[in-house]
SEMARFI-717777 format. One record per residue (C-alpha): chain; residue in three letters; y, x, z. Coordinates in steps of 0.25 Angstrom, whole numbers, plus 2048, in hexadecimal, padded with zeros to 3 digits. Layout:
# SEMARFI-717777
+-----+------+-----+-----+-----+
! mol ! type !  yy !  xx !  zz !
+-----+------+-----+-----+-----+
!   A !  ALA !   Y !   X !   Z !
...
+-----+------+-----+-----+-----+
END
This chain:
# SEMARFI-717777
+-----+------+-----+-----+-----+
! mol ! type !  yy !  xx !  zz !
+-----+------+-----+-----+-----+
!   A !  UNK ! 61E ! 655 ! 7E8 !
!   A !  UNK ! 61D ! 656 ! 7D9 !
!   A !  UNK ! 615 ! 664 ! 7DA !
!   A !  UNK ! 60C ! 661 ! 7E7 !
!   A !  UNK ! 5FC ! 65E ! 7E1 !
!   A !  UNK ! 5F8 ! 650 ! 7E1 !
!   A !  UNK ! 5EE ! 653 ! 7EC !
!   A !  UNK ! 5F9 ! 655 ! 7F7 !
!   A !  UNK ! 602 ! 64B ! 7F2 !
!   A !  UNK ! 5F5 ! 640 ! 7F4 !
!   A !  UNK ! 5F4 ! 648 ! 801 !
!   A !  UNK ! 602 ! 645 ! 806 !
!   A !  UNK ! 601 ! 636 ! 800 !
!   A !  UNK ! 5F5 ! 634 ! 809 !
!   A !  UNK ! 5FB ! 638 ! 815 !
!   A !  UNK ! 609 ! 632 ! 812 !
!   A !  UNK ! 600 ! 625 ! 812 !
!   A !  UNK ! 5F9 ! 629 ! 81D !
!   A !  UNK ! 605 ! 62B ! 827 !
!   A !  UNK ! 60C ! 61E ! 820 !
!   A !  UNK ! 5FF ! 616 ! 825 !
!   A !  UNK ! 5FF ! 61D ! 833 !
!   A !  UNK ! 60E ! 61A ! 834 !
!   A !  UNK ! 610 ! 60D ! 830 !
!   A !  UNK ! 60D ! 5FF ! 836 !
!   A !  UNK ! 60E ! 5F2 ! 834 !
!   A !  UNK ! 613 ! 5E6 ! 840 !
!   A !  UNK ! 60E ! 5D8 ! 83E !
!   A !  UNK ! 616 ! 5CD ! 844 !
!   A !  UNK ! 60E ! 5C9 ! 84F !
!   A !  UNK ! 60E ! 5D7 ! 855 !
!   A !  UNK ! 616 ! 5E2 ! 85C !
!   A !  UNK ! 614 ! 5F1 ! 85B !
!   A !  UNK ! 615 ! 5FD ! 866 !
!   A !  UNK ! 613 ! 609 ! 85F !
!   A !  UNK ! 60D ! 613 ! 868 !
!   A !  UNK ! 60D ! 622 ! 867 !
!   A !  UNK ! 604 ! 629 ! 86E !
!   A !  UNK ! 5FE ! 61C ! 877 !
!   A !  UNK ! 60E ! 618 ! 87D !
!   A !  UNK ! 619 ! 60F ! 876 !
!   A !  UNK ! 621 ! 614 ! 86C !
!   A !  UNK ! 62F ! 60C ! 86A !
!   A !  UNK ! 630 ! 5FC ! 86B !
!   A !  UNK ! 626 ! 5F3 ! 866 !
!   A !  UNK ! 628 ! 5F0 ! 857 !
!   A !  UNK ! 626 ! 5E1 ! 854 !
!   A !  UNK ! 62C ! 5E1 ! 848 !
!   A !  UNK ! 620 ! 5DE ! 83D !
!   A !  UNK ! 622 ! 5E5 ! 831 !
!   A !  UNK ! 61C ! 5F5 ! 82C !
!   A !  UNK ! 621 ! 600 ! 837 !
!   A !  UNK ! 620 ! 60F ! 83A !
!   A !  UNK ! 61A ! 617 ! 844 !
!   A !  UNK ! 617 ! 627 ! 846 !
!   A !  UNK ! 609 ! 62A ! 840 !
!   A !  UNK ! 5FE ! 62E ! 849 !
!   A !  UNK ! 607 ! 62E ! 853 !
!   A !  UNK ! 60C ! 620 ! 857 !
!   A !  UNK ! 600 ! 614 ! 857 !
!   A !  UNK ! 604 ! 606 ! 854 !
!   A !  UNK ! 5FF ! 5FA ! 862 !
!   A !  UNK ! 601 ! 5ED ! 85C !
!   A !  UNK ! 605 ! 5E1 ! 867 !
!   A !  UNK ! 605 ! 5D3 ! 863 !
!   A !  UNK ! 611 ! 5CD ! 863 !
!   A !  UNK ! 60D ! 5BE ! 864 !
!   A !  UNK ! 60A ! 5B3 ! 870 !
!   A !  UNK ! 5FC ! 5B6 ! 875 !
!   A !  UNK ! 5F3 ! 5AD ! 87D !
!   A !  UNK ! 5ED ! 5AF ! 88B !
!   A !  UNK ! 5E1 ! 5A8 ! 88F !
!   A !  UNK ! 5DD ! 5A9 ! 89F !
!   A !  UNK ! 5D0 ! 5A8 ! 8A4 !
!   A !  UNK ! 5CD ! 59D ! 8AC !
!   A !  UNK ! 5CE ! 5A1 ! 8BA !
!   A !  UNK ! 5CA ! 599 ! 8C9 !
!   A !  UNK ! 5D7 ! 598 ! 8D3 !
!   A !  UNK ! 5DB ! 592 ! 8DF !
!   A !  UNK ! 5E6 ! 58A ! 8DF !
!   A !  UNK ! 5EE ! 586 ! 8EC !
!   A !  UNK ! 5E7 ! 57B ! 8F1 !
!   A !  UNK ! 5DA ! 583 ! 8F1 !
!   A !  UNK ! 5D4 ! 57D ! 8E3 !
!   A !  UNK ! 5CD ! 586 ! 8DA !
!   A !  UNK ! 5D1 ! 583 ! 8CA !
!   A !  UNK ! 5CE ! 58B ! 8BF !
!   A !  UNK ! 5DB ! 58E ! 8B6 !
!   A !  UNK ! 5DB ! 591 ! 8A8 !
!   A !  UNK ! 5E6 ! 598 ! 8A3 !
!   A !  UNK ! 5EE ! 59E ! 894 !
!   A !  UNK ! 5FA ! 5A4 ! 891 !
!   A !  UNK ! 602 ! 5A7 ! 886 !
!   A !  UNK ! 609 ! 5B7 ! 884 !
!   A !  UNK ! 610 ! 5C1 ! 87C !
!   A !  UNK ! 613 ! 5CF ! 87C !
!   A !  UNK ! 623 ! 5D0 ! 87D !
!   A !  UNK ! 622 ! 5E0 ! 87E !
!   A !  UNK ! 61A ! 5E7 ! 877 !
!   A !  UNK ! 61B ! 5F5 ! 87D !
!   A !  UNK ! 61B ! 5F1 ! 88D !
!   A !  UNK ! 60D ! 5E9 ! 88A !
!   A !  UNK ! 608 ! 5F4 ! 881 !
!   A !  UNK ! 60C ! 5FB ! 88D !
!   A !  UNK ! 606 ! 5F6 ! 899 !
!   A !  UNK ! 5FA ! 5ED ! 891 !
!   A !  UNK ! 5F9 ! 5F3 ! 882 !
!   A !  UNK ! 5EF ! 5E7 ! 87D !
!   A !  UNK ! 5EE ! 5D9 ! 880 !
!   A !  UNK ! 5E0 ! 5D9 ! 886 !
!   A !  UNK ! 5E7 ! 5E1 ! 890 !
!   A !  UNK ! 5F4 ! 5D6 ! 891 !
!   A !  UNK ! 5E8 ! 5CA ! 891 !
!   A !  UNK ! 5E1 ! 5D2 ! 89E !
!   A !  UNK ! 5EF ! 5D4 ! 8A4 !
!   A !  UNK ! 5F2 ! 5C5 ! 8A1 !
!   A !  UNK ! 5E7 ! 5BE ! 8A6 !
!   A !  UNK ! 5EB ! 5C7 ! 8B5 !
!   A !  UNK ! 5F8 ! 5C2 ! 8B5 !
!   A !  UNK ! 5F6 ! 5B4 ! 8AF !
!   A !  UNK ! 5E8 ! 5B4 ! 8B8 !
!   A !  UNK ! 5F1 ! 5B7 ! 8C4 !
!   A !  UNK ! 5FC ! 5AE ! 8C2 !
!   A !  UNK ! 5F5 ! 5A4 ! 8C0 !
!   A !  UNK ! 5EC ! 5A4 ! 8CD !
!   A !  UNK ! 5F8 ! 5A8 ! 8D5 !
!   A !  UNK ! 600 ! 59B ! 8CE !
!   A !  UNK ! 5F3 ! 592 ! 8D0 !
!   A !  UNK ! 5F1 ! 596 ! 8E0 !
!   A !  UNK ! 601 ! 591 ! 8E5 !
!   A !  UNK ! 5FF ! 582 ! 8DE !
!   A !  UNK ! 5F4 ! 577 ! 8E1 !
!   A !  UNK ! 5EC ! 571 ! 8D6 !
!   A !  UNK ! 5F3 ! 565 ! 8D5 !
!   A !  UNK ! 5FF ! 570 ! 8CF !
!   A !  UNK ! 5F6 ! 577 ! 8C6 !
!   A !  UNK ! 5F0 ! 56B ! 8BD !
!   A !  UNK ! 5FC ! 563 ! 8BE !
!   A !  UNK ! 607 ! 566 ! 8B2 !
!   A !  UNK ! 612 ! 561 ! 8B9 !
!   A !  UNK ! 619 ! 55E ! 8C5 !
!   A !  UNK ! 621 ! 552 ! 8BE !
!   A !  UNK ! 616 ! 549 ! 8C0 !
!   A !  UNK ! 616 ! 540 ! 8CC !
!   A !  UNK ! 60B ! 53E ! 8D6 !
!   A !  UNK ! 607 ! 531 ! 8D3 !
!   A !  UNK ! 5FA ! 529 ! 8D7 !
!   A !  UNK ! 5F0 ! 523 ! 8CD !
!   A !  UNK ! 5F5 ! 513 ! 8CA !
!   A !  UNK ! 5E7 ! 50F ! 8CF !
!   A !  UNK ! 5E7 ! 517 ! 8DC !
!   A !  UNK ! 5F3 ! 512 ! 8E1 !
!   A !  UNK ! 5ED ! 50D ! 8EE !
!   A !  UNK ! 5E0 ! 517 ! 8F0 !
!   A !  UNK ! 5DF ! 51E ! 8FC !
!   A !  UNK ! 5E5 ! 52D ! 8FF !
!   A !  UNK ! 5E9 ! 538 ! 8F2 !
!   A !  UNK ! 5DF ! 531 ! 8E8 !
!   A !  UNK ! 5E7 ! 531 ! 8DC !
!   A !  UNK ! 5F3 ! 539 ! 8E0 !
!   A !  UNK ! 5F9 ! 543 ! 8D8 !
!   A !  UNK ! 600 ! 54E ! 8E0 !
!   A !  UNK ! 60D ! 550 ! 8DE !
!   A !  UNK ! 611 ! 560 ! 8D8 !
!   A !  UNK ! 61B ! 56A ! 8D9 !
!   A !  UNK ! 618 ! 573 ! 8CC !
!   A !  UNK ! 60D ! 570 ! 8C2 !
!   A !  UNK ! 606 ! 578 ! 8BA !
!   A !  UNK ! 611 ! 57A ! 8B1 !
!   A !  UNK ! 619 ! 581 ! 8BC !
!   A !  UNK ! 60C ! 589 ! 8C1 !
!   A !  UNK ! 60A ! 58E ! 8B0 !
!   A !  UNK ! 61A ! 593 ! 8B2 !
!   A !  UNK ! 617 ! 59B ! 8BD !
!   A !  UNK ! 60C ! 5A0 ! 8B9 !
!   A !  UNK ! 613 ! 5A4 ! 8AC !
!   A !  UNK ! 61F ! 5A8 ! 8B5 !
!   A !  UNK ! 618 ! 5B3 ! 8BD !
!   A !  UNK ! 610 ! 5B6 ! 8B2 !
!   A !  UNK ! 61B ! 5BA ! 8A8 !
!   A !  UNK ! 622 ! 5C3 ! 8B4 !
!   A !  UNK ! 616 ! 5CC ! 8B3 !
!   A !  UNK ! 613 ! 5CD ! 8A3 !
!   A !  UNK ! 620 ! 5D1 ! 8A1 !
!   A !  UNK ! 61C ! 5E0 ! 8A6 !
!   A !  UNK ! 611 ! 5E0 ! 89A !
!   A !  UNK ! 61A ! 5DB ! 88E !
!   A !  UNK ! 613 ! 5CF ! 890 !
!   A !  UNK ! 61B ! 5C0 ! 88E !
!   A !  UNK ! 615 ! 5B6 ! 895 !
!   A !  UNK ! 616 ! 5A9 ! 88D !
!   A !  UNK ! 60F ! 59E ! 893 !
!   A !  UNK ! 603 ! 59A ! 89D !
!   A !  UNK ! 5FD ! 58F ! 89E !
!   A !  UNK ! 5F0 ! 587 ! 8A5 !
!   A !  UNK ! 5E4 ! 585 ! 89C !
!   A !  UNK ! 5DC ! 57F ! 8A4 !
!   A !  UNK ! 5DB ! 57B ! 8B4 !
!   A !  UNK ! 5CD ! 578 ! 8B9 !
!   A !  UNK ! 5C9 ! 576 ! 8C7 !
!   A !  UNK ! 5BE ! 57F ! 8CD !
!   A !  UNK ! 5AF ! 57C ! 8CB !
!   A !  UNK ! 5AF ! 579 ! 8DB !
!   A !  UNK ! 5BB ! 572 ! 8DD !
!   A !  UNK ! 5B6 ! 569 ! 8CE !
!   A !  UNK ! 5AD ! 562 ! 8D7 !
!   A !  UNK ! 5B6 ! 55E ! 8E2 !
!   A !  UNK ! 5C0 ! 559 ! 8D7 !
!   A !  UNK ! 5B6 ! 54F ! 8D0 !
!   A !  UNK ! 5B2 ! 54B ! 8DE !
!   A !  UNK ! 5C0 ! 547 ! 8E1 !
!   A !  UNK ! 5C3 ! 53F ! 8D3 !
!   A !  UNK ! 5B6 ! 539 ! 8D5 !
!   A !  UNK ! 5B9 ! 534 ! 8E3 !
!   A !  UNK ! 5C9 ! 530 ! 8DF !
!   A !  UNK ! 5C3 ! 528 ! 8D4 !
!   A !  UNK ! 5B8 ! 521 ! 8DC !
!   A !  UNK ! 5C4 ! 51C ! 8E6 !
!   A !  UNK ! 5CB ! 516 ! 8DA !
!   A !  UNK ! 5BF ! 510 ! 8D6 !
!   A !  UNK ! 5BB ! 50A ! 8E3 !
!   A !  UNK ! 5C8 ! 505 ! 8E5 !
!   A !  UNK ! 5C7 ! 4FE ! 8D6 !
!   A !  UNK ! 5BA ! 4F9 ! 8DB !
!   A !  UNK ! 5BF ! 4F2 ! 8E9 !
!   A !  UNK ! 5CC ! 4ED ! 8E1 !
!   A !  UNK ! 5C1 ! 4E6 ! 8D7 !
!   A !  UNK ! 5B8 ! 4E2 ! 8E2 !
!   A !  UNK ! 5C4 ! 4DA ! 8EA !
!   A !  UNK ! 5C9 ! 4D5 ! 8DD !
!   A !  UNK ! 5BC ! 4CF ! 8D9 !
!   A !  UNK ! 5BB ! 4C9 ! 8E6 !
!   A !  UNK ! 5C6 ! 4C2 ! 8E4 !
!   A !  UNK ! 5C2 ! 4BC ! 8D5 !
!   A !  UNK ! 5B6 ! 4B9 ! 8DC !
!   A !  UNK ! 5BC ! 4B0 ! 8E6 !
!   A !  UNK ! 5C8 ! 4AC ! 8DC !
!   A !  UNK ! 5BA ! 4A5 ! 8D4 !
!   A !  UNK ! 5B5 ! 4A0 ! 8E0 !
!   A !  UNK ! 5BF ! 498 ! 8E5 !
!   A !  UNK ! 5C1 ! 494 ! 8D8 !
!   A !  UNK ! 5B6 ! 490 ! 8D6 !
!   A !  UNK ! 5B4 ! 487 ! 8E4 !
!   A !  UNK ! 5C2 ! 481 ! 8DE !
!   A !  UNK ! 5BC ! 47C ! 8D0 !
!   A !  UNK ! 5AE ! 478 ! 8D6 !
!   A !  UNK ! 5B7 ! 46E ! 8E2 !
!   A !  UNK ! 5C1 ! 46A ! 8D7 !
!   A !  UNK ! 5B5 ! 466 ! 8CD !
!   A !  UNK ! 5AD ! 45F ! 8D9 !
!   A !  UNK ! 5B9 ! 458 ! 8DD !
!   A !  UNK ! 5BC ! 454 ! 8CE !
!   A !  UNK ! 5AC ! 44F ! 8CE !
!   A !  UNK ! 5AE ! 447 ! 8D9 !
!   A !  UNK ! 5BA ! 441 ! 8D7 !
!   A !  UNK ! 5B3 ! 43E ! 8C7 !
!   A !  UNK ! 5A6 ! 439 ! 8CE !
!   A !  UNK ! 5AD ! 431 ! 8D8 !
!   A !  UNK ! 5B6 ! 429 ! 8CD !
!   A !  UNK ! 5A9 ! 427 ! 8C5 !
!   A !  UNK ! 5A2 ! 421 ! 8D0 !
!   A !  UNK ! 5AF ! 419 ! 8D4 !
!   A !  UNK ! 5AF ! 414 ! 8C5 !
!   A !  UNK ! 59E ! 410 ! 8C6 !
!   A !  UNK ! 5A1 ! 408 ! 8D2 !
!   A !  UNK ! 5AE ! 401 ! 8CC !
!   A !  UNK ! 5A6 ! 3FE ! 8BF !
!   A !  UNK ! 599 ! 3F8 ! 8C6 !
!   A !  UNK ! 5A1 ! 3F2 ! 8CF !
!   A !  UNK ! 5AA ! 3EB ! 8C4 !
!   A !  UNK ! 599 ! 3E7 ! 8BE !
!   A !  UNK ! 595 ! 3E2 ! 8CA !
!   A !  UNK ! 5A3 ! 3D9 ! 8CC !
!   A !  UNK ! 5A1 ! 3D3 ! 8BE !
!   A !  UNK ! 595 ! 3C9 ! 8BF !
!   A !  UNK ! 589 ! 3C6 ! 8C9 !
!   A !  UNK ! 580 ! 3CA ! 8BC !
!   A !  UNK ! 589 ! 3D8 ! 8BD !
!   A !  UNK ! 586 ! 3DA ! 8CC !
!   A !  UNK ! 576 ! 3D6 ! 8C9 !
!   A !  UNK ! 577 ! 3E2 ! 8BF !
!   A !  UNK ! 57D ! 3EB ! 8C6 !
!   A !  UNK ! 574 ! 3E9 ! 8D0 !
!   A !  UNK ! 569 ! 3EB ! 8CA !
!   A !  UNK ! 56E ! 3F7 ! 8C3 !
!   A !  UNK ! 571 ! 3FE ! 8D0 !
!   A !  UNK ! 563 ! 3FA ! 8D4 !
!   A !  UNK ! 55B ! 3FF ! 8C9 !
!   A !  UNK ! 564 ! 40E ! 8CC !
!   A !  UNK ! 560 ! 40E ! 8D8 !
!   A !  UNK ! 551 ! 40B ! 8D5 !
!   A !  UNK ! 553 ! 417 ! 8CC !
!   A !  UNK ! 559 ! 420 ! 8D7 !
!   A !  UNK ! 54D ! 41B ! 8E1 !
!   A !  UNK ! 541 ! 419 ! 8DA !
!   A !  UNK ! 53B ! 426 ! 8D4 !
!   A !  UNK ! 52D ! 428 ! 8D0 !
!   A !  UNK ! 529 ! 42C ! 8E0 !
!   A !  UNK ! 531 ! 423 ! 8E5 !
!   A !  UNK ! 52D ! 41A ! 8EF !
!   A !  UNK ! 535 ! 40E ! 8F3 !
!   A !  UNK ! 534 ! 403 ! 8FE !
!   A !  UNK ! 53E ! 3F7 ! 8FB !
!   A !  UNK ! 53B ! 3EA ! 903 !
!   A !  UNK ! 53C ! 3DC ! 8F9 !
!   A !  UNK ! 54A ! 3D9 ! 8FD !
!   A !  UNK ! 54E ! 3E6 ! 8F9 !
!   A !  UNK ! 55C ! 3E6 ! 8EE !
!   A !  UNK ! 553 ! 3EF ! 8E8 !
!   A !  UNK ! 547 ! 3E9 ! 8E8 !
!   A !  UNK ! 54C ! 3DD ! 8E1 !
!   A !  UNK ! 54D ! 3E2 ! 8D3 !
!   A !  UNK ! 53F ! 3E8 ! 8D5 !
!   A !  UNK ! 539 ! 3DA ! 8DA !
!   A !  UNK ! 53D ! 3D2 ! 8CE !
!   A !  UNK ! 547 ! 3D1 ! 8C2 !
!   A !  UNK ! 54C ! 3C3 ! 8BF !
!   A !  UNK ! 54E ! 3C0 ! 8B1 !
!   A !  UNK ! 55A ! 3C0 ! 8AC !
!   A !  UNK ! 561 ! 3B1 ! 8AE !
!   A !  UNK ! 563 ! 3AA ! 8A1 !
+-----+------+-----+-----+-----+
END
């Protein structure tokens, strides 16, 4: 090597380099490599990271990621088994567990997305058609049917909740379950799958409101009639408690008036048992009252002389000495 010219030796460096670049590679932790020769696999997939080797020219390096990739649906309009239309939003979780069979039959994850959302799609719609909506938007079955606290007297199914066999839980698993059967064939595992969103239909939104609409305009007619008959009965609570107060206060003025007027006659009766001069007074005090009951200022009175009344009007006698 001594003797060859510098020219060559520069010569055989640059291409020593050049095959070394072509030959080496290097795998990343979060991949797996198929080397292909001649577009087909060659060996096992490497997924060990660190540098590598490979035939120049002839053998081409496919990197495959190796960690969990997400799947997100498209929300899509089905039918579920009692005839009500809902649009579900779906997403998954994946991996690629082998390299060489998905580079194989899918060789790129935009085909795997595509051949996910088929069988995910499908699966899905399959699942949603054999179960009722109450099984779809229900999580469990554990829960009892029970009826709302304040519709425990309304009339027919207003405020039930159907009882369940499965719930959407168990509806995810089988949809998981027949999913996973078929990814298998494309190196694909199947991780999870899982509801985003259920929503109903446009069409059937309508129907839906008009029935929470009605359900709720029961209970509050039934709030109102229970109010109306119970402020009937305040009403007539006040009423007859109030007859009772008004009696016993007209009984208590009575019984008042009477033992004043009892106690009047009793003191002008002791006056007028004192003294003749007493029973003159008295007289005459009861007299001049009634002059002042009968005598107003239109008043006309016709009284002959010998009248009781009369006399104090004919003349006064002076007092006696």
């Amino acid at each position: 090597m001594k003797n060859l010219p510098t020219p060559i030796l520069i010569v055989a460096g640059v291409l020593a380099a050049f095959l070394l670049y072509n030959s080496a590679y290097t795998v990343n932790e979060t991949e797996q490599v198929i080397i292909t020769q001649f577009g087909k696999p060659v060996g096992d997939p490497i997924s060990d990271s660190g540098l590598h080797f490979k035939t120049p020219f002839v053998q081409e390096v496919t990197s495959i990621e190796k960690r969990v990739l997400e799947w997100d649906g498209r929300p899509n309009e089905m039918p579920t088994k009692d005839k009500t239309y809902i649009v579900v939003d779906t997403f998954g979780r994946w991996r690629i567990n082998d390299a060489k069979q998905f580079f194989l039959r899918l060789r790129d994850e935009r085909s795997a997305q595509s051949r996910l959302d088929d069988i995910l799609g499908s699966e899905t719609r399959n699942a949603i058609a054999k179960h009722k909506l109450i099984e779809v938007i229900r999580t469990t079955k554990d829960r009892e049917p029970v009826r709302d606290a304040v519709l425990v007297d309304a009339p027919g199914s207003v405020g039930i909740l159907y009882p369940i066999t499965k719930g959407r839980a168990k509806i995810e698993n089988e949809i998981f379950d027949m999913a996973a059967a078929k990814l298998t064939d494309f190196g694909i595992e199947l991780l999870d799958v899982r509801f985003k969103r259920i929503n109903y239909n446009e069409s059937v939104q309508q129907r839906i409101y008009d029935r929470m609409i009605s359900e709720r305009q029961q209970i509050a007619e039934r709030f109102r009639s229970e109010g109306e008959g119970e402020a009937a009965k305040i009403i007539g609570r006040k009423e007859r408690d109030l007859l009772k107060i008004e009696s016993e206060a007209y009984k208590r003025v009575q019984e008042i008036q009477g033992a004043a007027d009892a106690k009047a006659t009793e003191i002008y009766a002791n006056a007028y048992n004192q003294s003749e001069e007493s029973a003159d007074f008295y007289a005459f005090i009861k007299t001049m009252e009634t002059y002042q009951e009968m005598l107003g200022g239109d008043s006309t009175l016709i009284m002959t002389t010998d009248s009781d009344i009369f006399k104090f009007l004919k003349r006064v006698d002076p007092p006696t000495k």
